[in-house]
C-alpha positions in Angstrom: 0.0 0.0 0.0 1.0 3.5 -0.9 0.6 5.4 2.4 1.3 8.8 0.9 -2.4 7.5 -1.1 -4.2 6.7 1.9 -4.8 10.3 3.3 -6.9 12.8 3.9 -6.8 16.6 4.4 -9.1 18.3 7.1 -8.9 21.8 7.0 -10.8 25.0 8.9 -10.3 28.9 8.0 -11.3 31.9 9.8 -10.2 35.2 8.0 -10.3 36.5 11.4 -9.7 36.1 14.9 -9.3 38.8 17.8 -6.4 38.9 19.7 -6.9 36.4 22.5 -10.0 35.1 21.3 -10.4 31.2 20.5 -10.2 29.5 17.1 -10.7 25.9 17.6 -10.4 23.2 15.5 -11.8 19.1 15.9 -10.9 16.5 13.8 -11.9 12.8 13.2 -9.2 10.5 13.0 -11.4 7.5 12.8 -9.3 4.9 10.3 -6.0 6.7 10.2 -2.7 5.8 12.3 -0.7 9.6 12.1 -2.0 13.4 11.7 0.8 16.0 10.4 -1.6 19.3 11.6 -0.2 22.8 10.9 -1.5 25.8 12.2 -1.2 29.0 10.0 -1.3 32.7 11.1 -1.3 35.7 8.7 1.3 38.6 9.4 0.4 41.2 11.7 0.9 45.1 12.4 1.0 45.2 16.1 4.0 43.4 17.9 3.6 41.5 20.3 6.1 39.1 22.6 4.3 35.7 20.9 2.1 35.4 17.8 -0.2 33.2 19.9 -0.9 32.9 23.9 -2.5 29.8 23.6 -1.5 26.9 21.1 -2.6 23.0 21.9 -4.0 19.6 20.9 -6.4 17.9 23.0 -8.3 14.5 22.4 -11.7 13.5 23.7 -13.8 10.0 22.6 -16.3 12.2 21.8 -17.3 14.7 19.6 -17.7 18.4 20.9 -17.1 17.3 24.6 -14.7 16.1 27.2 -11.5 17.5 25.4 -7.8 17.1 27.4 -5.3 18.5 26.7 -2.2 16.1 25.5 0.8 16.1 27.3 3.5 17.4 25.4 1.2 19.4 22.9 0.8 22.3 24.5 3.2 24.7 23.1 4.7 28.2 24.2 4.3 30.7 20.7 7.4 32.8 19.8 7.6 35.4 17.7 6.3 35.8 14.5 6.4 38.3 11.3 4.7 41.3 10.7 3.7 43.0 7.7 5.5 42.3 4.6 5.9 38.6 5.5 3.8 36.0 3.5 2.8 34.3 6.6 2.9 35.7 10.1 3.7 32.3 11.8 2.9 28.5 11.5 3.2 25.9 14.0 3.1 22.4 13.7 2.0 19.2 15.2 3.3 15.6 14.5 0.7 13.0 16.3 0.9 8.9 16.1 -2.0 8.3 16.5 -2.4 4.9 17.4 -3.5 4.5 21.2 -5.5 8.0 21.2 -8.7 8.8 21.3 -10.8 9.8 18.0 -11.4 12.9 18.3 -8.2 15.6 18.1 -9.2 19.2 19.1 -6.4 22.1 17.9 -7.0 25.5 20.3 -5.4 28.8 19.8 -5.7 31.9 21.0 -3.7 34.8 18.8 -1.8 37.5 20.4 -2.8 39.6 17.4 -5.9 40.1 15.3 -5.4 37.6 12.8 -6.1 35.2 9.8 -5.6 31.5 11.3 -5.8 28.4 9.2 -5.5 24.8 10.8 -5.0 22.3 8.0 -4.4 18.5 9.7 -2.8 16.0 7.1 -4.3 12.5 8.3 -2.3 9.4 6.6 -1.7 5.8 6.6 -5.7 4.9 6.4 -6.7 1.7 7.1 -8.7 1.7 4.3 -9.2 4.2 0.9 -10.0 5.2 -2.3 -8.4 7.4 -4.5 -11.0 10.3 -5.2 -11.5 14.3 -4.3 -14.3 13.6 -1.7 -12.2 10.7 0.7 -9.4 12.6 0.5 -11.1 15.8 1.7 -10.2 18.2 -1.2 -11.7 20.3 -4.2 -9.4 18.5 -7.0 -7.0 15.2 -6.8 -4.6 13.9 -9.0 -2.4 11.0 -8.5 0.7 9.5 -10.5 
């Protein structure tokens, strides 16, 4: 099996969200064994000590309740760029999967009113086909 086949991108946008105000993210990993999530902020104008004050995974076995936070996914946000730059900051999370729960949850909170974009990469299904819908995307092509 071709692993880098058996995937499936899951991805929220919000064009913006208020300094210190919560963009949150859940995501079903039902069938897959890893998740590769990033987290994208657009630049800023205002500068501030960290481009988020809050930036975590948590898990729950069900959906929209009960989330923890993981150990060791809980993250402390430098700096990031301002104006000018094609993207402020991104941050990213490398999961196994296999012994948590279904349900991931990404949290952040950003230090500046910003875009933020969380876009997880689940792989190695244990089961797929090869078209636009499964794999979560507008368009899919495949060599």
């Amino acid at each position: 099996m071709n692993h880098a086949s058996g995937n499936k991108s899951v991805t929220k946008a919000a064009a913006s969200v208020a300094a210190s105000a919560t963009h949150s993210h859940e995501i079903d990993t039902l069938g897959f064994k890893y998740a590769a999530i990033d987290v994208v902020f657009s630049p800023f104008t205002a500068a501030t000590s960290a481009y988020a004050s809050v930036l975590k995974v948590q898990e729950s076995d069900a959906s929209g309740s009960g989330q923890a936070d993981i150990s060791g996914l809980s993250v402390t946000a430098g700096a990031g760029s301002t104006t000018g730059a094609v993207v402020g900051a991104v941050a990213r999370f490398n999961i196994d999967l296999r012994g948590r729960k279904r349900y991931l949850t990404v949290v952040t909170s950003p230090g500046n009113t910003v875009a933020v974009v969380t876009n997880a990469r689940l792989s190695k299904a244990e089961s797929f086909s090869t078209d636009a819908t499964t794999a979560g995307v507008n368009n899919y092509a495949s060599l």
